[in-house]
Structures are given as structure tokens and as C-alpha cells.
N, C-alpha and C positions, 0 to 999 in steps of 0.2 A: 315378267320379262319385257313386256310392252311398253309397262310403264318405266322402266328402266332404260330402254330407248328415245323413248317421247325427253326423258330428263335431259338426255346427253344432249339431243338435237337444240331443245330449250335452250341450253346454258352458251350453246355458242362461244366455247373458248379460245375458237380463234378469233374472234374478235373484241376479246379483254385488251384494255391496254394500262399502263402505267405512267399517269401523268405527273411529274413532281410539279411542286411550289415552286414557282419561279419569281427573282426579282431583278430588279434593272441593278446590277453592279454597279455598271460603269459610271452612273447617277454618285455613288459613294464617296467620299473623301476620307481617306483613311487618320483615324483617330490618333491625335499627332502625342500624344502623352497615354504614356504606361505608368499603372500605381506598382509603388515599392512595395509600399504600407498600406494596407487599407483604413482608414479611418471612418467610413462608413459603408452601408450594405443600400444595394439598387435593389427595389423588385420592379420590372417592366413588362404589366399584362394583367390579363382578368383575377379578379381576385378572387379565388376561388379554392375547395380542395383540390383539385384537378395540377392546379399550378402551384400546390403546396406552401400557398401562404404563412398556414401556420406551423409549417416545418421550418421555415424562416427566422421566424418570430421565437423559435426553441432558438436557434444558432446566434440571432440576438442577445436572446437570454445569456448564452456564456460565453459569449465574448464581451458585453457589455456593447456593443457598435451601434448606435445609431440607424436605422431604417427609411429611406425616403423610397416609398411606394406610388408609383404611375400606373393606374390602372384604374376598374370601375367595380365595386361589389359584384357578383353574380348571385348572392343572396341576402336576404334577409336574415339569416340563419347563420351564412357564415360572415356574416358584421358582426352578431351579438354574440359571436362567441371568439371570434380574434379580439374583438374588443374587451372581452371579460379577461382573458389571457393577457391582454396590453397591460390594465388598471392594475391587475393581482401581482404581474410582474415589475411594476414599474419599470415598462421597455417606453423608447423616444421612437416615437413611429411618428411620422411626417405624409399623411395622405394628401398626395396631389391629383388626385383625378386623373382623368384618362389626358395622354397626352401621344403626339406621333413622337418619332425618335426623334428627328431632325427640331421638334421645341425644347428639346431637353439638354442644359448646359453642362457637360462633361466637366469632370476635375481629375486629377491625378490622385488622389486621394478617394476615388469610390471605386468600387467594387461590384460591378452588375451577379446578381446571383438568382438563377433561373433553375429551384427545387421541385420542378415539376413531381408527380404523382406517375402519368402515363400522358404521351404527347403522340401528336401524326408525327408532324417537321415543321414549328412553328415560324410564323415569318420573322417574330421579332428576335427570333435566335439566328437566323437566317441573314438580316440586315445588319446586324451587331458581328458576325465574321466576317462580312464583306466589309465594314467600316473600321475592324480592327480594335474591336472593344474586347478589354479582357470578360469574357463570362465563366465563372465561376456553375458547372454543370452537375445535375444531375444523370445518374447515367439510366434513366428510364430509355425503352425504347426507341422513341423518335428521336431523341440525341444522340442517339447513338450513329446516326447517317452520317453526322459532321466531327466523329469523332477517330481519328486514329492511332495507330498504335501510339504508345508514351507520349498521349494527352494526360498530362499530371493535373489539370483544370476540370477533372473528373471526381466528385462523390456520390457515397452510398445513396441512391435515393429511400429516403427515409429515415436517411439516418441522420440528424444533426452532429453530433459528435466527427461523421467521419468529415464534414463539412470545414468545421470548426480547426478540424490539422491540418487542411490545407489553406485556410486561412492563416495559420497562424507560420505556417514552413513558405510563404510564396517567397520568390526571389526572382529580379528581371530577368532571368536564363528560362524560367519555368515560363514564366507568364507568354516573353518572347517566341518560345519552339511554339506554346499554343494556341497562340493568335495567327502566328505566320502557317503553320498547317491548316487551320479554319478558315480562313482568307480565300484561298489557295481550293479546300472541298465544295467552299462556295460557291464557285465560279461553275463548277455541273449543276447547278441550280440557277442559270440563267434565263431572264424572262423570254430571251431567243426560244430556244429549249423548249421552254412550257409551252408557248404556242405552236411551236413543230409540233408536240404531242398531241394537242388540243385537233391540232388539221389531219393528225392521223385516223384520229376517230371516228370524222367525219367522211371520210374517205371511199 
């Protein structure tokens, strides 16, 4: 019973708080071209199982699309074997190294696809709605922050296939409702915001 006291006084739950990610919006200029068609696949982030690289690299596989990857290995381990998976398939994967979003030359013809595993609320998914890029999601947890109801810009995580039909069903009406709602969630994600929280803590 003591010790069950001693726990609760420890934990202090009143003074937990909940800080989100925060980024400068207003910094943003929104992405003035929407793909019809995708002609190629974005990955933008660490390259890793975590962020489902080679769940990717499946939806590659059957669509036949092209890969241009901006990010940096997280292993040894998982180069030599996205890379084994590259050669045997003969997939076009394009490694460009880690790069920020704002170096990166948009087309109307790519398609960003963010196959996470399990996520917090990443920033580079976070700046890609405030900029108004179409992403292509998985609906792992932390995506699901910025997702609402009839987001169709939504797949199975894990699953390539479910990925792969809504690549191949998109239309301006789909893409449109799911950038202008994401745009819009992102804005409670403001670096204002984060620092309110940041000074509540301290308080």
C-alpha cells in the first residue's frame, strides 16, 4: 500500500503535458501543380524498415514506376538487402542522398509515397500538407493525426497491393479533397503552438 502511494505521488500526472511537432506554415508556399498520373514514386526520409522502404520497392515492383529516394541509409543491413531486392528485381531506384524539402525540384508527374511501418507525427509529412503536396499514406499510427474522414490518399500499411489501387484509381477530385483537408490539419501543428506547449512545461 506504501509503495503504491509513493508510485502515484512520483508520477506527478498533473503535470504531463502534450507537446506536438510544430512547423512554421506560413514559411510554405503551396505546391502549384497536382499529378494526374504518376509517372514516378518520391521516398522522402531515412531509409529505413521503420519508414518501409522496402514496402516501396514491392509497389515498385508492380507498377513498373520508377523510384527517386532522398534520404540516408539507417543501416548497413538494410542497404544490402534493399539492394539485393533492387538487382533480383530489376527495379530503377535513383538514390539521392539526404536532402531538405525546399532542395527538391517538384514535377507534376511524381508522386511522394510515405509507407511507413509505425510513425510519432513526422515533420517531413507534416511540411508536404502545409505545402500541399500530394502524399500518398500509410495509415500506420502517427498518420493518422493528419488524416480525416474520406482521405482516399490512404493505404494498408503493409500492404503493397493496397497501395498499388490507389495508385492506379487517383483522379484530380481524390488527390484535391486530400491535400486541401491536410493543409488545413496542419495548421494545429503550428510552430506558434509548439512553443506555447514547450512554456507550459516549464511553468
Amino acid at each position: 500500500m506504501q509503495e503504491h502511494e509513493l508510485n502515484k505521488k512520483m508520477c506527478l500526472w498533473n503535470r504531463c503535458y502534450l507537446v506536438r511537432n510544430g512547423i512554421n506554415a506560413s514559411s510554405f508556399e503551396a505546391f502549384p501543380v497536382r499529378p494526374r498520373r504518376a509517372r514516378s514514386l518520391v521516398f522522402f526520409g531515412r531509409i529505413s524498415y521503420q519508414k518501409g522502404f522496402d514496402i516501396l520497392l514491392r509497389v515498385a515492383e508492380l507498377t513498373g514506376l520508377p523510384i527517386k529516394a532522398y534520404g540516408d541509409w539507417e543501416s548497413e543491413q538494410m542497404r544490402q538487402y534493399c539492394e539485393g531486392l533492387i538487382g533480383s528485381k530489376g527495379l530503377d531506384v535513383d538514390f539521392c542522398g539526404y536532402r531538405h524539402i525546399s532542395e527538391i525540384e517538384f514535377r507534376g508527374d511524381m508522386l511522394f509515397v510515405a509507407p511507413s511501418r509505425f510513425e510519432g507525427l513526422p515533420y517531413a509529412v507534416l511540411e508536404m500538407a502545409a505545402l500541399k503536396i500530394p502524399v500518398l499514406l500509410s495509415d500506420c499510427n502517427g498518420h493518422r493525426e493528419l488524416l480525416l474522414e474520406g482521405d482516399k490518399l490512404v493505404f494498408n500499411s503493409e500492404d503493397p497491393q493496397s497501395c498499388v489501387e490507389i495508385i492506379q484509381s487517383l483522379s484530380p477530385h481524390m488527390i484535391s479533397a486530400s491535400v486541401d483537408a491536410r493543409a488545413k490539419a496542419a495548421l494545429e501543428y503550428s510552430f506558434e503552438r509548439f512553443v506555447g506547449d514547450l512554456r507550459r512545461c516549464f511553468r
